[in-house]
HTML snippet that shows the backbone in 3Dmol.js (N, CA, C, O; Angstrom):
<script src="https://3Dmol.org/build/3Dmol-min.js"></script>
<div id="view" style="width:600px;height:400px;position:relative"></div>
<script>
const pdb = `
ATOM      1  N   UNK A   1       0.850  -1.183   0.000  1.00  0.00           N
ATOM      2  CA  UNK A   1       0.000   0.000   0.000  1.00  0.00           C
ATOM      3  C   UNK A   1       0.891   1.241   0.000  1.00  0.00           C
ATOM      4  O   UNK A   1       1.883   1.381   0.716  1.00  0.00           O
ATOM      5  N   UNK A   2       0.545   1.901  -0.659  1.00  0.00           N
ATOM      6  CA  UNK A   2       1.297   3.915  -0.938  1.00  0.00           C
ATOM      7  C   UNK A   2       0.336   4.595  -0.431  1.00  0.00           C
ATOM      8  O   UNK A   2      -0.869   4.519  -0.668  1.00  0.00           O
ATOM      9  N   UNK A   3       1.245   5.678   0.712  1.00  0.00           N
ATOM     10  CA  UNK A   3       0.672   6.811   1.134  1.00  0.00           C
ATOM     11  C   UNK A   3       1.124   7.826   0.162  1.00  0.00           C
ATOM     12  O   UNK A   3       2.129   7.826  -0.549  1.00  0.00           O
ATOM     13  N   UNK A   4      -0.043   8.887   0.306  1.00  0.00           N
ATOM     14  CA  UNK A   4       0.822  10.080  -0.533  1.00  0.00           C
ATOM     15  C   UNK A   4       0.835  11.621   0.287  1.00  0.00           C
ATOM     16  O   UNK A   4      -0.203  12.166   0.661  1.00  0.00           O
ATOM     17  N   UNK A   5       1.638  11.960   0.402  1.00  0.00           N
ATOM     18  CA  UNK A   5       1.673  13.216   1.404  1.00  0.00           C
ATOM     19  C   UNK A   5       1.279  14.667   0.699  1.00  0.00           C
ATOM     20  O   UNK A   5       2.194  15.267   0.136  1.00  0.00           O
ATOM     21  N   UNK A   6       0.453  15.031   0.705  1.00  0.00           N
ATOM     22  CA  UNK A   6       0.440  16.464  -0.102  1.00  0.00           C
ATOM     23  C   UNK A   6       0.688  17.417   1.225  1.00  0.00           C
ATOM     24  O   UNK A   6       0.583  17.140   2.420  1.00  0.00           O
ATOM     25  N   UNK A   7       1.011  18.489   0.645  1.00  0.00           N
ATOM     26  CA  UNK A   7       1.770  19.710   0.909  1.00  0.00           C
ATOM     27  C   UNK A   7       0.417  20.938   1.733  1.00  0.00           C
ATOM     28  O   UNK A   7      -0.532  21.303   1.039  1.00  0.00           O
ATOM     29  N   UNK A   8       0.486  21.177   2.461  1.00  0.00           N
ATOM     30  CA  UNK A   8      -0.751  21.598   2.764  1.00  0.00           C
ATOM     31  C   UNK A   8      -0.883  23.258   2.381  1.00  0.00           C
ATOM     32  O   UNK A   8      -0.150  24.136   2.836  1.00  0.00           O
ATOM     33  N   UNK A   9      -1.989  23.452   1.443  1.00  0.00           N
ATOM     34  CA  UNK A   9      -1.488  24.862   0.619  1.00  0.00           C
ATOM     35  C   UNK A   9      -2.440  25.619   1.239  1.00  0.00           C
ATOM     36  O   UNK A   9      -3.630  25.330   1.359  1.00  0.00           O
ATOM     37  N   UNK A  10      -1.817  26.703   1.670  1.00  0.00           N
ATOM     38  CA  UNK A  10      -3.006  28.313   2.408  1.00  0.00           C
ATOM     39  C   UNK A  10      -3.222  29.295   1.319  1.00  0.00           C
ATOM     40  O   UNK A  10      -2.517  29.846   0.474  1.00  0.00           O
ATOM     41  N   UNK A  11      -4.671  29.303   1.723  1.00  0.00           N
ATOM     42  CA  UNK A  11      -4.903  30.705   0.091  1.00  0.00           C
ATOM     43  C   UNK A  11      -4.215  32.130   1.038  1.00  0.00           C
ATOM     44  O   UNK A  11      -4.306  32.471   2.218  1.00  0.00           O
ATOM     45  N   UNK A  12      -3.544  32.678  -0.121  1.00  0.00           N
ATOM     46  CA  UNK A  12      -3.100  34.363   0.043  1.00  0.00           C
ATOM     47  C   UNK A  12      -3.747  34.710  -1.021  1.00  0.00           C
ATOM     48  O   UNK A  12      -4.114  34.145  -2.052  1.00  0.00           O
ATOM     49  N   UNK A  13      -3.851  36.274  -0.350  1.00  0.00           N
ATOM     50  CA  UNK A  13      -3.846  37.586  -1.480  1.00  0.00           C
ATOM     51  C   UNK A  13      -2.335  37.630  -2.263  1.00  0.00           C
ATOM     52  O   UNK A  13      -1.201  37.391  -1.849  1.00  0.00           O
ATOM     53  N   UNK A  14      -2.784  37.991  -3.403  1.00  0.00           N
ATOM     54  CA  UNK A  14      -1.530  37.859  -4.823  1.00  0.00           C
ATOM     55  C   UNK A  14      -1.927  36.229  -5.159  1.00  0.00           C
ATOM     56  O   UNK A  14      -1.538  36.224  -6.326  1.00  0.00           O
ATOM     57  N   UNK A  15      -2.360  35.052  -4.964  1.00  0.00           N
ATOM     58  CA  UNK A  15      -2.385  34.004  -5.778  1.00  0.00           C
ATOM     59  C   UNK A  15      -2.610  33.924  -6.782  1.00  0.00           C
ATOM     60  O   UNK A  15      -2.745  35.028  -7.310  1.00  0.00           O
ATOM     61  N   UNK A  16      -2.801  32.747  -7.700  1.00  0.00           N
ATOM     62  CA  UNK A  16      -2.877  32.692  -9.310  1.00  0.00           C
ATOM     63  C   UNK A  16      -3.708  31.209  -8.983  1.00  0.00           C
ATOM     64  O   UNK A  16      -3.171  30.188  -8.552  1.00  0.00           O
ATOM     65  N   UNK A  17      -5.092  31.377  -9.295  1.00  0.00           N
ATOM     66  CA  UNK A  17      -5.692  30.145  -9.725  1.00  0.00           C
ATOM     67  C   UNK A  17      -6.123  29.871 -11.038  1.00  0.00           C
ATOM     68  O   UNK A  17      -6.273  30.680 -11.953  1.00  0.00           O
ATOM     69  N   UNK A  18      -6.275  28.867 -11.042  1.00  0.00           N
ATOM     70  CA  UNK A  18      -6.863  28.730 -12.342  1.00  0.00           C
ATOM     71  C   UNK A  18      -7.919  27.694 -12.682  1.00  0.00           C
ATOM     72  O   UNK A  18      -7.797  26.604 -12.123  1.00  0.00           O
ATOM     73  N   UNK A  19      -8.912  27.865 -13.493  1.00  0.00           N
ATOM     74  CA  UNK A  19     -10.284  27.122 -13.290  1.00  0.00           C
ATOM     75  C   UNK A  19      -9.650  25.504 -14.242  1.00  0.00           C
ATOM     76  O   UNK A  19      -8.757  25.459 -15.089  1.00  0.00           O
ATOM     77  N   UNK A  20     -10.377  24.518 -13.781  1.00  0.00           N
ATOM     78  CA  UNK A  20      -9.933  23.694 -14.642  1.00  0.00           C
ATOM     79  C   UNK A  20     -10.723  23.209 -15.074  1.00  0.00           C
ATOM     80  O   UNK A  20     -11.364  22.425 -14.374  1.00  0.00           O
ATOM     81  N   UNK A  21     -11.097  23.426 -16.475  1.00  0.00           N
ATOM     82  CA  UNK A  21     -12.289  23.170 -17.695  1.00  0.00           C
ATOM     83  C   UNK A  21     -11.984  23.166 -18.774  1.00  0.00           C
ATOM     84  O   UNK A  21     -10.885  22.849 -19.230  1.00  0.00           O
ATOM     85  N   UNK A  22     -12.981  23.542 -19.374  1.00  0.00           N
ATOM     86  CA  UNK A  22     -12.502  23.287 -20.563  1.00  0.00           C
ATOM     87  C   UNK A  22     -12.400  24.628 -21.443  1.00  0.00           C
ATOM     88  O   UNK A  22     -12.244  24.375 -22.637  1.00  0.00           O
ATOM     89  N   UNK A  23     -12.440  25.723 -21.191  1.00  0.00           N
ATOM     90  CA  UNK A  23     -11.583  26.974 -21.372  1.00  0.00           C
ATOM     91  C   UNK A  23     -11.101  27.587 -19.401  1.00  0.00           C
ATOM     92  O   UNK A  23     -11.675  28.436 -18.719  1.00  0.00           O
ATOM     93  N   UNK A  24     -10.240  26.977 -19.154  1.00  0.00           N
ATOM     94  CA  UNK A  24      -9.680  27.173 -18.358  1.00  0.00           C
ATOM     95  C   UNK A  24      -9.606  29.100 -18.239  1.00  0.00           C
ATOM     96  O   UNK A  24      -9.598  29.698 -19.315  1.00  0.00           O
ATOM     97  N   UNK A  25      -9.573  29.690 -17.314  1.00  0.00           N
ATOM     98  CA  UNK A  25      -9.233  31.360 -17.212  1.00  0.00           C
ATOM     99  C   UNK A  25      -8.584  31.515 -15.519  1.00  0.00           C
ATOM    100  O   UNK A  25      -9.081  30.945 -14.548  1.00  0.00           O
ATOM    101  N   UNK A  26      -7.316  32.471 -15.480  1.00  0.00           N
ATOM    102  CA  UNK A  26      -6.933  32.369 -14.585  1.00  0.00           C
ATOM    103  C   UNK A  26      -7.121  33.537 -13.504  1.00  0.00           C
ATOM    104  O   UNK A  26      -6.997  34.710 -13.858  1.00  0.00           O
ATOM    105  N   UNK A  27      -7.403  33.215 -12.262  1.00  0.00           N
ATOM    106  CA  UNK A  27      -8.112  34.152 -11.476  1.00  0.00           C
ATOM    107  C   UNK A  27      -6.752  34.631 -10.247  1.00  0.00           C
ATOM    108  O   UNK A  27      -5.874  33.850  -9.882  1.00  0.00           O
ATOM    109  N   UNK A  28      -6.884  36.033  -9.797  1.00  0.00           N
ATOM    110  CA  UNK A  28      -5.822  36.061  -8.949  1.00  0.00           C
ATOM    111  C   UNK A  28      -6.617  36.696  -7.380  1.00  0.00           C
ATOM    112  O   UNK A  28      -7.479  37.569  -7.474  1.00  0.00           O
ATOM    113  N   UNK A  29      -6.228  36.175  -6.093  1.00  0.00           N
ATOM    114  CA  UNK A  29      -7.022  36.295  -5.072  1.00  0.00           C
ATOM    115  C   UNK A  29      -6.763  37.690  -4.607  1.00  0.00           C
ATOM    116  O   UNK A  29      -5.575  38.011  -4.639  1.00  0.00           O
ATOM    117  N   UNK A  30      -7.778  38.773  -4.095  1.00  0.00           N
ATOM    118  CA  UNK A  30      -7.623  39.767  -4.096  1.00  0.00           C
ATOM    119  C   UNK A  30      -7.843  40.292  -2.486  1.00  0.00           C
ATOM    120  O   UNK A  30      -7.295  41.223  -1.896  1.00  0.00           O
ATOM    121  N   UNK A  31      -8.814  39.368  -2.043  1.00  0.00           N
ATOM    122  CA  UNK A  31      -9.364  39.519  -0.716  1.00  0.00           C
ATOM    123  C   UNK A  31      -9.382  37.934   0.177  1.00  0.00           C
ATOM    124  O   UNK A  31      -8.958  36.833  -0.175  1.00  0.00           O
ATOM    125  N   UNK A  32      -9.821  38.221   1.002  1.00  0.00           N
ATOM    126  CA  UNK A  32     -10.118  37.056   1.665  1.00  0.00           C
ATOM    127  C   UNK A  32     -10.700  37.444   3.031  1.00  0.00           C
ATOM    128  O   UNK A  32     -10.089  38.261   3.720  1.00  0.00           O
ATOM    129  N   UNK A  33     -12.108  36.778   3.552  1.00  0.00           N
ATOM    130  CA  UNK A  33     -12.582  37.590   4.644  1.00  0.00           C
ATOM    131  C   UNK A  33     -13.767  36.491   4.669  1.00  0.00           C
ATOM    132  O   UNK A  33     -14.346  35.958   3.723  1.00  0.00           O
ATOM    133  N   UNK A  34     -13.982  36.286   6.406  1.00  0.00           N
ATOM    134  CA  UNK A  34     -15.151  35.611   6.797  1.00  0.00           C
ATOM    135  C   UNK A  34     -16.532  36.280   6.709  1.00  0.00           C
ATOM    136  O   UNK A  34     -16.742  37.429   7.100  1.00  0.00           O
ATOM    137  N   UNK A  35     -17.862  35.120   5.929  1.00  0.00           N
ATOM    138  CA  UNK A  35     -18.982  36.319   6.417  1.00  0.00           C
ATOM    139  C   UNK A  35     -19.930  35.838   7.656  1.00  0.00           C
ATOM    140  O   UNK A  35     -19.748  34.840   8.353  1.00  0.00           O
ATOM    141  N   UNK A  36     -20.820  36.642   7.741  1.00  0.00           N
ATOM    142  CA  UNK A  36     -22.074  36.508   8.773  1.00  0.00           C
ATOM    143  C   UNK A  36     -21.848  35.225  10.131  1.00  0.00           C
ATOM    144  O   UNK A  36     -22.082  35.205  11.339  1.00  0.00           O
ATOM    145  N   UNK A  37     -21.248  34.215   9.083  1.00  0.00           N
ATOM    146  CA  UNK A  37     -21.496  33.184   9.694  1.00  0.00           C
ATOM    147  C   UNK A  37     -20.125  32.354   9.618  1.00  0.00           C
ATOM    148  O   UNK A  37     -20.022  31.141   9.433  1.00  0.00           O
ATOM    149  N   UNK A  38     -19.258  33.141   9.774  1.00  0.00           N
ATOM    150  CA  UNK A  38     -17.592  32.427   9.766  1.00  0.00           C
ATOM    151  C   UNK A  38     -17.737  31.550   8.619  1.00  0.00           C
ATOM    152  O   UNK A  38     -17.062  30.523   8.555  1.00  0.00           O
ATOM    153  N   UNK A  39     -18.239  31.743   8.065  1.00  0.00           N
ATOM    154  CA  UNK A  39     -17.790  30.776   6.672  1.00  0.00           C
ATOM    155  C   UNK A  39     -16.684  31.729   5.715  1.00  0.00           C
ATOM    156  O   UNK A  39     -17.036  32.849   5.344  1.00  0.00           O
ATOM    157  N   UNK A  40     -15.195  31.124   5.323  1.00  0.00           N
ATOM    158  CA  UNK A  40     -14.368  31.685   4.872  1.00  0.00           C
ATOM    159  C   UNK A  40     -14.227  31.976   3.527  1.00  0.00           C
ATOM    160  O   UNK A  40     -13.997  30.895   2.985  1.00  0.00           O
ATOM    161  N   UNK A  41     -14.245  33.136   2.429  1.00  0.00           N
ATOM    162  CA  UNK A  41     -14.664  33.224   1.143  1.00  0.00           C
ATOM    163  C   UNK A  41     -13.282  34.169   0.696  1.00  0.00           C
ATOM    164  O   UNK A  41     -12.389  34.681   1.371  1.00  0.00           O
ATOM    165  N   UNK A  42     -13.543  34.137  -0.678  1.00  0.00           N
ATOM    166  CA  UNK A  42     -11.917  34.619  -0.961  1.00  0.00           C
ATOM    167  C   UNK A  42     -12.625  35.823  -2.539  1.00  0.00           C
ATOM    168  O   UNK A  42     -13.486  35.589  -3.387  1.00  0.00           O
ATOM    169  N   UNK A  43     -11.950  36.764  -2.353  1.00  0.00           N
ATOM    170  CA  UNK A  43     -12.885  37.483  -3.658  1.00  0.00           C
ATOM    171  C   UNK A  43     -11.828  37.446  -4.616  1.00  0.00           C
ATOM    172  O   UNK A  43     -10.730  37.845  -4.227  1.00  0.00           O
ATOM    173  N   UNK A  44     -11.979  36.912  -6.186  1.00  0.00           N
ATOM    174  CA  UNK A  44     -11.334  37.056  -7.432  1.00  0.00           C
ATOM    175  C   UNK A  44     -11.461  37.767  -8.533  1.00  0.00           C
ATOM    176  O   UNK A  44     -12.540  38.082  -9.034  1.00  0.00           O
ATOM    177  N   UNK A  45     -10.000  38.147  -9.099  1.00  0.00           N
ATOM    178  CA  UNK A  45     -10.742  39.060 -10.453  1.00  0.00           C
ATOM    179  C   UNK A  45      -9.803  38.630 -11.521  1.00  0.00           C
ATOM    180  O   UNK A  45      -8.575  38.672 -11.586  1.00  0.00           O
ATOM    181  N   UNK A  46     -10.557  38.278 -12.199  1.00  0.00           N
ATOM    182  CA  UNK A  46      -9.857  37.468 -13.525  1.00  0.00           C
ATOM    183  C   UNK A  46      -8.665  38.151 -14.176  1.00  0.00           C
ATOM    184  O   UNK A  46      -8.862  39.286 -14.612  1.00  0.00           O
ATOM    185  N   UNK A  47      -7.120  37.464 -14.338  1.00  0.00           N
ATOM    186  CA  UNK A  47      -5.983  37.980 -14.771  1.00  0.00           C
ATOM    187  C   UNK A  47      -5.960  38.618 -15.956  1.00  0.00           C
ATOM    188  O   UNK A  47      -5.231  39.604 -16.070  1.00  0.00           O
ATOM    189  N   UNK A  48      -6.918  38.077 -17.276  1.00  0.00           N
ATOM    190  CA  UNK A  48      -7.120  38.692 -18.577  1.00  0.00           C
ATOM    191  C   UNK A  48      -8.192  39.796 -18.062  1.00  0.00           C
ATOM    192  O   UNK A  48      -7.884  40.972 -18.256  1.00  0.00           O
ATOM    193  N   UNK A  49      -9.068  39.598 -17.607  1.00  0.00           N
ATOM    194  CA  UNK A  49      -9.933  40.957 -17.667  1.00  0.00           C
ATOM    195  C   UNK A  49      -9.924  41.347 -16.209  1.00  0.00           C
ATOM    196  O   UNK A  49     -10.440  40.492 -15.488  1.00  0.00           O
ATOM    197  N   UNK A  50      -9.495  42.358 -15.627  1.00  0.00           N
ATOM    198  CA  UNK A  50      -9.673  42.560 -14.153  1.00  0.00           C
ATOM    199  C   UNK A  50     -10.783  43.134 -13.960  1.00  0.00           C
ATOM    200  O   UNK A  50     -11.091  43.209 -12.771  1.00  0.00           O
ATOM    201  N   UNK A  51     -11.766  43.731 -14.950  1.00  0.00           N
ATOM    202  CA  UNK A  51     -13.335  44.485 -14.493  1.00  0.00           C
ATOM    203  C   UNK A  51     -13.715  42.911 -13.694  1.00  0.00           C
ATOM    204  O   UNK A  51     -13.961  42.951 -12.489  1.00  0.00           O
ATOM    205  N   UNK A  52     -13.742  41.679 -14.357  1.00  0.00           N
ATOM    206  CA  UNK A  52     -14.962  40.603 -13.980  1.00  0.00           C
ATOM    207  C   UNK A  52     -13.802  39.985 -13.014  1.00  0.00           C
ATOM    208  O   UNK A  52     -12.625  39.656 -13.163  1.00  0.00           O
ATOM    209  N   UNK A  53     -15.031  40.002 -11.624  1.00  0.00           N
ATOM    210  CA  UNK A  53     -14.741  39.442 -10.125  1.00  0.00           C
ATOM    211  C   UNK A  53     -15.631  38.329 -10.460  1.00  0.00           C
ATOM    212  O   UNK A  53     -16.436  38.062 -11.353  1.00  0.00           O
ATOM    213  N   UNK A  54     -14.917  37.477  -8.799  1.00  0.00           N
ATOM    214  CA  UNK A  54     -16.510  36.579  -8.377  1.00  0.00           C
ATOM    215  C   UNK A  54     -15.552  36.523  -6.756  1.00  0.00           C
ATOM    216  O   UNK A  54     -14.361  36.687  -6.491  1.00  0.00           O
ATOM    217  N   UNK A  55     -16.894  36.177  -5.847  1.00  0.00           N
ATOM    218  CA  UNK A  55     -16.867  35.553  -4.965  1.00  0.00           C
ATOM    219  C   UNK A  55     -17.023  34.094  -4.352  1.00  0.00           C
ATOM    220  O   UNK A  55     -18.168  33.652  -4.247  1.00  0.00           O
ATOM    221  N   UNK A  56     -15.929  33.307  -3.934  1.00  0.00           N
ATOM    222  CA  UNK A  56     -16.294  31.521  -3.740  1.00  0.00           C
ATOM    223  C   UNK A  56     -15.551  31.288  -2.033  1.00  0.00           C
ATOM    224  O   UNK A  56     -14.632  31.850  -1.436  1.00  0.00           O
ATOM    225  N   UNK A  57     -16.206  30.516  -1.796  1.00  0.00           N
ATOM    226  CA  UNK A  57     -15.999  29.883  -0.875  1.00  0.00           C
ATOM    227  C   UNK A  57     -14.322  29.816  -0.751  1.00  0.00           C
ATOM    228  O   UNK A  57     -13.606  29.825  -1.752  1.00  0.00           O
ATOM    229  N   UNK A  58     -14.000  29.773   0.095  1.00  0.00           N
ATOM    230  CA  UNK A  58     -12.552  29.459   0.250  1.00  0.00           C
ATOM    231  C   UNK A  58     -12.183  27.715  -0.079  1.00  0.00           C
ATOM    232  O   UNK A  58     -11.329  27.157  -0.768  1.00  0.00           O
ATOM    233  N   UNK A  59     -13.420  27.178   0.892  1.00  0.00           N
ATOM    234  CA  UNK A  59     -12.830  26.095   0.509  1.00  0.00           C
ATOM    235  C   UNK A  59     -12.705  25.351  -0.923  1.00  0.00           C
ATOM    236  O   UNK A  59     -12.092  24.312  -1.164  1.00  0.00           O
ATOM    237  N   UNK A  60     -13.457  26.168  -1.814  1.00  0.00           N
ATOM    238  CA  UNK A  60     -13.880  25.731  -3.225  1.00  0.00           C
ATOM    239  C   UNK A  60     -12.066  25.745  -4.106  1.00  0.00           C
ATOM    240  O   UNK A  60     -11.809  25.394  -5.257  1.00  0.00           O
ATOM    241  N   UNK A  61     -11.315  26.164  -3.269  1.00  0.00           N
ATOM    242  CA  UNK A  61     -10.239  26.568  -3.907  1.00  0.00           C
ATOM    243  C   UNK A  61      -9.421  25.027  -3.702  1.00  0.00           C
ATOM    244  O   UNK A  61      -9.036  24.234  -4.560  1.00  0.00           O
ATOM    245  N   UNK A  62      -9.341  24.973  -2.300  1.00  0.00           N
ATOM    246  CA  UNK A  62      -8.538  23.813  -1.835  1.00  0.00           C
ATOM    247  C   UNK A  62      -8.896  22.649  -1.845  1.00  0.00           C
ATOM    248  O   UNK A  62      -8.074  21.785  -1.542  1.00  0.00           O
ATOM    249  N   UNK A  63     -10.399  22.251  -2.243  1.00  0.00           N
ATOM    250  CA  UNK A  63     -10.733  21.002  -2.649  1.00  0.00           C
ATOM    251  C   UNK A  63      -9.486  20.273  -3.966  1.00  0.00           C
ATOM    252  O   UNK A  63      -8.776  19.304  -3.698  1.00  0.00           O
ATOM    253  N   UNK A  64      -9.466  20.894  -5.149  1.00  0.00           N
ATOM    254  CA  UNK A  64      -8.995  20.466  -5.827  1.00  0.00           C
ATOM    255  C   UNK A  64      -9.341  20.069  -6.898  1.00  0.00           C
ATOM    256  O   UNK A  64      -8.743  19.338  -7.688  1.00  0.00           O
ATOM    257  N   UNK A  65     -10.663  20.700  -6.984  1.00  0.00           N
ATOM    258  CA  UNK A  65     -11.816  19.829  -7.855  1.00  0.00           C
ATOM    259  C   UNK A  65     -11.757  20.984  -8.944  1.00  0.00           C
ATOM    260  O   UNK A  65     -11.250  20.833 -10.056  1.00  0.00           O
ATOM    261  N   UNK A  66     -12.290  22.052  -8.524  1.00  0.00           N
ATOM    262  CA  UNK A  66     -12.205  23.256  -9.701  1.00  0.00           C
ATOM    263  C   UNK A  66     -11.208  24.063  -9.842  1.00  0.00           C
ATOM    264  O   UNK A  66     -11.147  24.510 -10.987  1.00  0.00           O
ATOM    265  N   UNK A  67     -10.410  24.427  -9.153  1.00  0.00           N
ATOM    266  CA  UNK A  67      -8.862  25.212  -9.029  1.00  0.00           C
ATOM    267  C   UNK A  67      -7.990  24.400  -9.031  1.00  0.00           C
ATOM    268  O   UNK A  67      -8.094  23.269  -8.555  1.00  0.00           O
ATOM    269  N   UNK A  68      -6.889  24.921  -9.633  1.00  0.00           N
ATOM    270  CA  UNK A  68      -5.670  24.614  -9.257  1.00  0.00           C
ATOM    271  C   UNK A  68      -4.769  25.914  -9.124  1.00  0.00           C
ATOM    272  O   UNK A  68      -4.949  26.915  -9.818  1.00  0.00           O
ATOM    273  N   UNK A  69      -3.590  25.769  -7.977  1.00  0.00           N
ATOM    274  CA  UNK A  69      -2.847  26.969  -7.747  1.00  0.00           C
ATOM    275  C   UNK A  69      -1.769  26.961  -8.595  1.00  0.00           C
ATOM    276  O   UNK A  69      -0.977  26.029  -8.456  1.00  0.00           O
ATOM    277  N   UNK A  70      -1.519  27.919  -9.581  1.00  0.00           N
ATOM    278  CA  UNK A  70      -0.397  28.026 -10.688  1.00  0.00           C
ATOM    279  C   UNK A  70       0.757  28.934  -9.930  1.00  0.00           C
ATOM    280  O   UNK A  70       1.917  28.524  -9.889  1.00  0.00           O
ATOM    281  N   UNK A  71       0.304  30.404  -9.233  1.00  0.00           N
ATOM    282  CA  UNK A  71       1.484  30.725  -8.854  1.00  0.00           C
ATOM    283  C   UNK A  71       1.418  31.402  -7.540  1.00  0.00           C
ATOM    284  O   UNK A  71       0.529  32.240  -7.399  1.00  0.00           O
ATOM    285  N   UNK A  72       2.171  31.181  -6.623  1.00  0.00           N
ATOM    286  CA  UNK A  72       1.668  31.736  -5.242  1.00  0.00           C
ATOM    287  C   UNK A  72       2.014  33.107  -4.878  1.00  0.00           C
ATOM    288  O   UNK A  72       2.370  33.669  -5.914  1.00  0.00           O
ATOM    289  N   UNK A  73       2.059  33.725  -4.108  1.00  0.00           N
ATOM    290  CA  UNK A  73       1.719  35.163  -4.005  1.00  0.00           C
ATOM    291  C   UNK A  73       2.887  35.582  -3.817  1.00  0.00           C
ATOM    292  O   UNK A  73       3.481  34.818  -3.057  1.00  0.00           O
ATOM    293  N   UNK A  74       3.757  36.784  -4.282  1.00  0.00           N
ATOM    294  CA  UNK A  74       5.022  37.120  -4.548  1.00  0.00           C
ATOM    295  C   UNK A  74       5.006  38.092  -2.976  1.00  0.00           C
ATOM    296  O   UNK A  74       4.154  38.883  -2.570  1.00  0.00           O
ATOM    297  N   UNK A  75       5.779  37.827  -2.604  1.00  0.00           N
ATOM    298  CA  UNK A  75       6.213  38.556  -0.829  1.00  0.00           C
ATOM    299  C   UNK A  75       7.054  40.112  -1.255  1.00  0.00           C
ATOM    300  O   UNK A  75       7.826  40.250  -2.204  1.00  0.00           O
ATOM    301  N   UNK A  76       6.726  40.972  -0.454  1.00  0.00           N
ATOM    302  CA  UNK A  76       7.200  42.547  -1.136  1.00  0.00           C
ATOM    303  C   UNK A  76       8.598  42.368  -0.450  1.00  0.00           C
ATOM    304  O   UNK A  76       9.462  43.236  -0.573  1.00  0.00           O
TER     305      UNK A  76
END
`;
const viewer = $3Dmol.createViewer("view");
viewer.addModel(pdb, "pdb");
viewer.setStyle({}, {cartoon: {color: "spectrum"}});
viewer.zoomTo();
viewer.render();
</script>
């Protein structure tokens, strides 16, 4: 039997996600903030067009299912 160890990844502001579909578009995290009800959400605005945001769940990021993290947040 194989274990596999993944790396345990924290969303920052400055990230680079990216949707994984079938026109993939890459989103960069701008905010991040609990609402009403401590549920943790992260606000995005798309790298090609920065007018179009969205708001998702935080955890929607780290599942693994629709994101993947391309580049992590550059430290000043």
């Amino acid at each position: 039997m194989f274990a596999i160890k993944r790396r345990r990844i924290e969303v920052a502001i400055g990230q680079h996600w990216r949707t994984m579909s079938i026109a993939p578009s890459e989103w960069e995290v701008i905010r991040i903030y609990n609402d009403s009800e401590g549920i943790s959400h992260v606000a995005l605005r798309q790298v090609d067009d920065p007018t179009s945001r969205k708001t998702i769940a935080t955890e929607l990021l780290l599942t693994g299912m629709g994101y993947m993290l391309v580049r992590d947040s550059v430290e000043a």
